[in-house]
Structures are given as structure tokens and as C-alpha cells.
N, C-alpha and C positions, 0 to 999 in steps of 0.2 A: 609161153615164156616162163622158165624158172625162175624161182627168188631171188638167183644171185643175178641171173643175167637181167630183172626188172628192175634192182638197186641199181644197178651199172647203168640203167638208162636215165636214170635221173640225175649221174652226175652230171656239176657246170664246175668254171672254170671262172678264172681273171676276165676271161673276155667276154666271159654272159655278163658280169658286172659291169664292166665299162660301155656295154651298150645299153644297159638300165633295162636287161630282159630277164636277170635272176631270179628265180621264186623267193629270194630272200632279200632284195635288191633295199629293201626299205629298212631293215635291221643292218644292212653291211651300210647303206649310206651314214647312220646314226653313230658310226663308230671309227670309217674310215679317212672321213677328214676331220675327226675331231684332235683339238691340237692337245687336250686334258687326257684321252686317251694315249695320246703320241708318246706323251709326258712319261707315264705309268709304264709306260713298256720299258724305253728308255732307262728310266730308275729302277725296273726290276734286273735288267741285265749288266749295268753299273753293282749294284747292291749283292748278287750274284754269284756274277763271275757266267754266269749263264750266259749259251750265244743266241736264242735264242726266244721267243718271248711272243704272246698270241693270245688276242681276245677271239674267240670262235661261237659260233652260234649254234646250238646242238640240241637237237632233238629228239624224239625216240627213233627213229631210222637216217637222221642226216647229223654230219656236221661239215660246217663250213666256216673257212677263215674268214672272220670280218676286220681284222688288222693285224699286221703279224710287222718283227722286226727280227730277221734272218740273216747271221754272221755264219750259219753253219752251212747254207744252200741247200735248202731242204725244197726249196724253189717250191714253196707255198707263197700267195699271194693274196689279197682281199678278194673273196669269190669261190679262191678255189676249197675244193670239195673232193675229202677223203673219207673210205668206205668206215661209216661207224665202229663197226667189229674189228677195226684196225686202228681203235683208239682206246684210252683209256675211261675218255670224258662219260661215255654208257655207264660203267659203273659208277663215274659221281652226279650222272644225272639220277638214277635208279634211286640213289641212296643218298644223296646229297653230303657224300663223306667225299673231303679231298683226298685225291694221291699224291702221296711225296715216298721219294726215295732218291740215295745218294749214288748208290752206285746200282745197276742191272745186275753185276756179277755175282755180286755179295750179299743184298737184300733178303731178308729172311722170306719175304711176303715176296715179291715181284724177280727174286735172283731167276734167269734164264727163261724171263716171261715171254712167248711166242713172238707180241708185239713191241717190246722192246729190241727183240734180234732180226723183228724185220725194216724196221728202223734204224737201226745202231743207234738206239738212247741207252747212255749208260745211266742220267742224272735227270731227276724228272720231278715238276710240279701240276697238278691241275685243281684249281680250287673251282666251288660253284659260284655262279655269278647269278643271283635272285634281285628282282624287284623288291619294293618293301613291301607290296603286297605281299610275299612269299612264292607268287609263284619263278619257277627257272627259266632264264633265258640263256646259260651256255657256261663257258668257265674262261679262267685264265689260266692261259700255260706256260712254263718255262722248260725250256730241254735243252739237255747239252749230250754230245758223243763222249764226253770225255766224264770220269765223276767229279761233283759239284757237291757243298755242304750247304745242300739245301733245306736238309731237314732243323738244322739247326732252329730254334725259337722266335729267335728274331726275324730270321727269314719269313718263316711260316707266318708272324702276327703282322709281317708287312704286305705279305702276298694276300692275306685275310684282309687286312687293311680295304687295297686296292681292288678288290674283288669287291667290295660294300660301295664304295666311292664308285667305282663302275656301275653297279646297279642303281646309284640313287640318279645317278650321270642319265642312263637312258629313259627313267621316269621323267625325271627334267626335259628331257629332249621328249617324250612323247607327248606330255601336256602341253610345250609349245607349240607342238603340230598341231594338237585338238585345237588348241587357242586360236592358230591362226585361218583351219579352216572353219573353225567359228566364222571367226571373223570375215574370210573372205565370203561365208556363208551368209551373212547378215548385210553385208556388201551387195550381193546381188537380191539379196531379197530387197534392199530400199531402192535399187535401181529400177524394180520391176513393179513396185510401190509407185513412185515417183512417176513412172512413164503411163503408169495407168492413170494417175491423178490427171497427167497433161492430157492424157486423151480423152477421160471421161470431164475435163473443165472445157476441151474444145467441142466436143458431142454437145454439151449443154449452151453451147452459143445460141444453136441455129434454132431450139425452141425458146429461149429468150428474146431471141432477135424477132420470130412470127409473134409471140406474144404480147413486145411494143408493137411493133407496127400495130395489130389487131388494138391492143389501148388506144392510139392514136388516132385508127380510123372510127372506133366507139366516140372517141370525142368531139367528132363531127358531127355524131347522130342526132339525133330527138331523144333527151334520157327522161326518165322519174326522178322527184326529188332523191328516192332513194337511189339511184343509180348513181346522183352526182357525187352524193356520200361516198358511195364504194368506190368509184371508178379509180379517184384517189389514192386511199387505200391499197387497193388492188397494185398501182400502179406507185406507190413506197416499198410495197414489198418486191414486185419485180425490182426496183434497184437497188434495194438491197442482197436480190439473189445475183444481179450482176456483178454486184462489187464484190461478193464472194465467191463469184468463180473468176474476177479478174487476180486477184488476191491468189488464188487457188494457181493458177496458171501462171504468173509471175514467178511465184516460190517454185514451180516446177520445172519453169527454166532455167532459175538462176542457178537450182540443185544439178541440174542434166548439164548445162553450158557454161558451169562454172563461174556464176555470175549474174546478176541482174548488168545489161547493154543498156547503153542507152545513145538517142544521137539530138544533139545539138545543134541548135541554130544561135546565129550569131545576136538577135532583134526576137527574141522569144516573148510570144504575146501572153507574159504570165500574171500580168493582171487582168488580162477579159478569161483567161485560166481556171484563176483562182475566186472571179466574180461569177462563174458558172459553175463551181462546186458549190458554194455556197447558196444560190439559188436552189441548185437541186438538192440540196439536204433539208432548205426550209421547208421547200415542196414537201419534203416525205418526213419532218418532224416539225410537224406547226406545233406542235405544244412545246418547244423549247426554241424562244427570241433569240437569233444570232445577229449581231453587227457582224460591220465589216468595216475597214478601214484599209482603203490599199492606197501607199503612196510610194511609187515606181518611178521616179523621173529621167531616169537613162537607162540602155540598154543593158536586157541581162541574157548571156550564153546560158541555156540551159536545155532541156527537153520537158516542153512546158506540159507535153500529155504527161509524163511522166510525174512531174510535180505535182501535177492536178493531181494525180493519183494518190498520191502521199497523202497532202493536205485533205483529201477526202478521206484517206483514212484516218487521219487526227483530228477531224471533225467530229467522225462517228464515233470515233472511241468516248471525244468528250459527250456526245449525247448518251453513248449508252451508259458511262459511268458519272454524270454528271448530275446533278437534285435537277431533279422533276419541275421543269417550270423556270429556273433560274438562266439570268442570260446565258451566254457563249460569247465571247468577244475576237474573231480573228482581223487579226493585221499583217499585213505585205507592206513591207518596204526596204529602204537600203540604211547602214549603218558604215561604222569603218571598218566592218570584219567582210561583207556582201550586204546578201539577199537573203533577208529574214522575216521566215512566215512562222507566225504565234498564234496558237490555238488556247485560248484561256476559256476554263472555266470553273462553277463553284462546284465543291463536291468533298468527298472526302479526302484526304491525301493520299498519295501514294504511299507505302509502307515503306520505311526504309530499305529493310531486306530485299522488297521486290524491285529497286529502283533500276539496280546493276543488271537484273534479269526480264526488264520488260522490253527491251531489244530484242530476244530470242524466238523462234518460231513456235506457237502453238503455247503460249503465257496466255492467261486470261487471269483479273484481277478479281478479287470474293465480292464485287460488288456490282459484276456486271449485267447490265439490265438488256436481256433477247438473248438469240443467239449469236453465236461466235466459233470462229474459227481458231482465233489465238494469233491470227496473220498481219493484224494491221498495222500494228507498230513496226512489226522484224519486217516489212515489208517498205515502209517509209523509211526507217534507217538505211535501208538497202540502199533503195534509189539517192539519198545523202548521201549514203558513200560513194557509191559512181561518180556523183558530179564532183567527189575531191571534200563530203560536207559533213555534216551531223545533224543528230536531233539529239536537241538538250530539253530536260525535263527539272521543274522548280515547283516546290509546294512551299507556296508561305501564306498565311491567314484565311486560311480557306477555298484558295483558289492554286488552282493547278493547271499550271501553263507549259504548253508543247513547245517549243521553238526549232523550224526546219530552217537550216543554214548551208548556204549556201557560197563560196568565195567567188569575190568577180574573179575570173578565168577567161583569157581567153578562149575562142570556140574550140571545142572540142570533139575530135574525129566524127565523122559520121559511123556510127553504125546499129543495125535492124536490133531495136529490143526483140 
């Protein structure tokens, strides 16, 4: 295959475009529905007198219209694709100098140029269209069959104009693109985040789950003083690694599902609930004295695993951030707003700045004693919001109190957290 007949095979056309197969397809989209661009042609052929008018993408062996506005029927379209050497734009990509000329006939430089008599251009503009980086992405054209004073000054500093404004145009447009497959980037990375969290917080059930049972059947045995020591121990820190993969697994469906679910019963047993969190957190922090006080006299709608779940985490929060030693005071009962469980205890305040942001996932406060995940608060508001509620936070004289709220509500749909 000769040179010329290998050029020829690489022409496309309007219709490579419109079925989005063009080698250039992502340069001619950036320009032919744009309405700024639209604009610019329009005003160069008003401002004129020009019938013609075309932003083109041009390279060292192609160029291709990527918007044109055609009064003469030159019957170019967005796509199509004229043989280089039969345009001017080679010589202002090579040299980055525009061509202008008034008339073909008469032009000292361009009168009886090959390319203009295979055309019938008599009046002609091609400026370069560069990025701000400098490098070239193609030009803008004006043509007419007929002569046009195009060289005039004004012409030329408007056609300059709109050739800069074009280039800063598709830098704009190209860092939106990056922008947004960033973004969709970052998108599928926390979905693929997320789903491994849910899988690796459900893989970790089933050795948590042998490992109570196995506690359980130890505690039946014959132990050593020192065994009754540890068994304990041993068996605060498994619920703490439950509560941190329930914690873990909750935020990972509410991310994936749109939501923490929850389902409701009408007669929710959220006082024997909320007297079994508390039991279990003495169990695994005897060194910090928790009351209780629950005073529930009528029925409350809610999802009282769920709850449970909260108020365990605002237990633990106040033991991890709460003095060493000093009570814990929670209360359950009804009010004229609902159902309000308060988590009190002594310690240091919350900081102002952080108060707005200890709802959010993965917070932890400069004074947190173990580890953490950052999950238990944004995880208790969660579940308050499902049920229609909140959790409101008060620091006054030393003590710092949780209140989980809940509105009497009728029952509320069932459905599978």
C-alpha cells in the first residue's frame, strides 16, 4: 500500500462519529455539543460576513472537523475528515503562524494557491488553537467562496480572541473528565472497600461464635484460681471484638443498602434490652460502677436489638472516655418527647469543635482509653434515625451525658436489618 492510498484508508466520516467509533471521537465530543463553542462560530460568521466557520482537530497526518457552521455546502460535518495536504491548518500547525487572506485571486502570498482552486476559497482564515500548556490541538477556520475583509485587525484580534477562549474551553473540559473519573474512581474503590469489610466482619463471626461457646463450656470446668482470673478477661475482650465487628458490619450495610433497616415490633422488650447491655458491660468493666435506672411503663415500637445495640455503644464510649473508677449513670424511660435512654458520665468534656462531628464515621476523641474503631457513636445515631430519633449530647460540670431519643410512633413496617 502507497502513502497516498494508506492516508485514504484512515479516512472517517460524520457517521464514524455518530456511532462513537471515531479515532478522534473523544476530541470531537468535547466540542460538538458544546453551546460556547456553538456561540464562537456563530459570532465569527455574523462579525465576518463569512459563510463558513470550523473548529477542527489537526494533527501531523489528519484533520478532522469537530464543529463546523456551513452556509456555503462544503457539506463538512463533525467527523468528517479531509486529506491534510489539502488544507492550509499543516502549515499553522508546523509553524504555529495563522493564515489569513482576503481574497485567493489577488493575495501576494496565497493568489492562485493549488488549495484554495481546489476548493473555490477565495477568503480565508486559520488560527492555532493551543492549550495553555502550549501544546496544539487544531485551529479555527473561516472560509468564504466569495472575497471577505478578513484580514482587517479587528477581525484577526477577534478570531485570536476565540481561538485562546477555545483552548482554555477544552482544558476546562478535560479536567472535568479527569475529575470525574477520579471520582468515579474513588467510587468503586470504597464500594470494593466496603464489601470486603462486610465479608471479612461476617468471616469473623464464626471464630467468635466457637470461641464463646468454647468460654462457656470452660466455665463449667474444674479451673485454677488463676484460670477464674483470666477466663473473665479473656471473655471482655471477646465482647468487645463482637461489638466491633457488629459495629463493623452494621456501617457496611447501611454504606452498600443505603441505610441502616430496622424492624419493629409493636410491645418491644426494651427494658430487659437495655438491663442486658448493661449487665454485659459490668461483666467486662468492673472497675467502672454503672447504675441503672429504667422506668418504661407502656409500650414502646421500636427494634429493641437494635437499640440494645446503640446503647451499648454509648455505654462503652462512656467507659472508654470516662475517669477511671468514677460511676456511669444510665436511664430508660418515657418523657413528653418518647423514649429516652441517657448514658451519664464524669470525665472530661467534649470539645466544642468536636461536638457537631462525633456523629460521623470513624471520630475518635484525644482521650480515648483502648482501641477503637471511630464507629460507635455514627452508628447509634444511625439506628435514631431509622426509628424517626436522635442522640443528643450535654456537657455541663463535669459530666457528659448521651441521650438516645426516640418518638412514640406507631409500629413501624417490618423489615430485615
Amino acid at each position: 500500500m502507497d502513502q497516498g492510498a494508506g492516508r485514504q484508508a484512515i479516512i472517517q466520516n460524520h457517521a464514524a462519529f455518530l456511532q462513537g467509533t471515531h479515532d478522534f471521537q473523544a476530541d470531537i465530543n468535547k466540542l460538538a455539543d458544546s453551546s460556547l463553542i456553538g456561540t464562537i462560530l456563530e459570532t465569527v460568521m455574523l462579525a465576518t460576513n463569512m459563510r463558513f466557520a470550523a473548529v477542527a482537530r489537526v494533527t501531523n497526518d489528519r484533520w478532522i472537523a469537530c464543529r463546523t457552521v456551513d452556509e456555503v455546502n462544503f457539506g463538512l460535518n463533525a467527523g468528517d475528515e479531509i486529506e491534510i495536504d489539502s488544507t492550509f491548518c499543516q502549515s499553522v500547525r508546523r509553524t504555529s503562524t495563522k493564515v489569513v487572506f482576503n481574497d485567493a485571486a489577488t493575495d501576494e502570498v496565497y493568489g492562485g494557491h493549488p488549495i484554495a482552486a481546489k476548493f473555490g476559497i477565495a477568503s480565508y482564515a486559520s488560527i492555532p488553537i493551543h492549550r495553555s500548556d502550549g501544546t496544539f490541538f487544531g485551529t479555527l477556520c473561516a472560509i468564504d467562496t466569495e472575497p471577505r475583509d478578513i484580514k482587517q485587525p479587528r477581525a484577526q484580534a477577534m478570531l485570536e480572541m476565540f481561538a485562546e477562549v477555545i483552548g482554555q474551553s477544552l482544558e476546562t473540559e478535560e479536567r472535568l473528565e479527569a475529575q470525574e473519573l477520579m471520582i468515579a474512581h474513588e467510587r468503586e474503590l470504597s464500594r470494593i472497600q466496603e464489601e470486603f469489610v462486610a465479608v471479612l466482619g461476617h468471616d469473623l463471626r464464626n471464630p467468635v461464635a466457637a470461641l464463646d461457646a468454647g468460654f462457656r463450656q470452660l466455665d463449667k470446668e474444674p479451673m485454677t484460681e488463676k484460670a477464674q482470673i483470666l477466663l473473665p478477661l479473656m471473655r471482655s475482650s471477646l465482647r468487645r471484638m463482637n461489638d466491633l465487628i457488629e459495629n463493623i458490619m452494621l456501617h457496611a450495610k447501611a454504606r452498600l443498602g443505603g441505610g441502616i433497616r430496622i424492624s419493629a415490633t409493636a410491645d418491644a422488650p426494651i427494658g430487659g434490652a437495655v438491663t442486658q447491655v448493661v449487665e454485659e458491660i459490668r461483666a467486662a468493666s468492673p472497675d467502672h460502677p454503672i447504675t441503672l435506672d429504667v422506668a418504661i411503663d407502656r409500650p414502646v415500637s421500636c427494634d429493641a436489638p437494635r437499640v440494645a445495640q446503640a446503647v451499648s455503644n454509648l455505654l462503652s464510649n462512656a467507659v472508654r472516655y470516662g475517669t477511671p473508677g468514677a460511676r456511669i449513670h444510665v436511664h430508660a424511660g418515657l418523657d413528653e418527647r418518647g423514649l429516652v435512654i441517657s448514658v451519664a458520665n464524669q470525665g472530661p468534656p467534649v470539645p466544642d469543635d468536636l461536638q457537631h462531628r462525633l456523629f460521623q464515621p470513624f471520630r475518635r476523641g484525644n482521650h480515648a482509653v483502648g482501641e477503637g474503631l471511630g464507629l460507635g457513636l455514627y452508628i447509634a445515631s444511625s439506628i435514631a434515625t431509622a426509628h424517626n430519633g436522635s442522640v443528643e449530647v450535654i456537657c455541663e460540670g463535669g459530666t457528659t451525658t448521651f441521650s438516645f431519643r426516640l418518638p412514640m410512633l406507631p409500629l413501624l413496617a417490618s423489615d430485615n436489618a
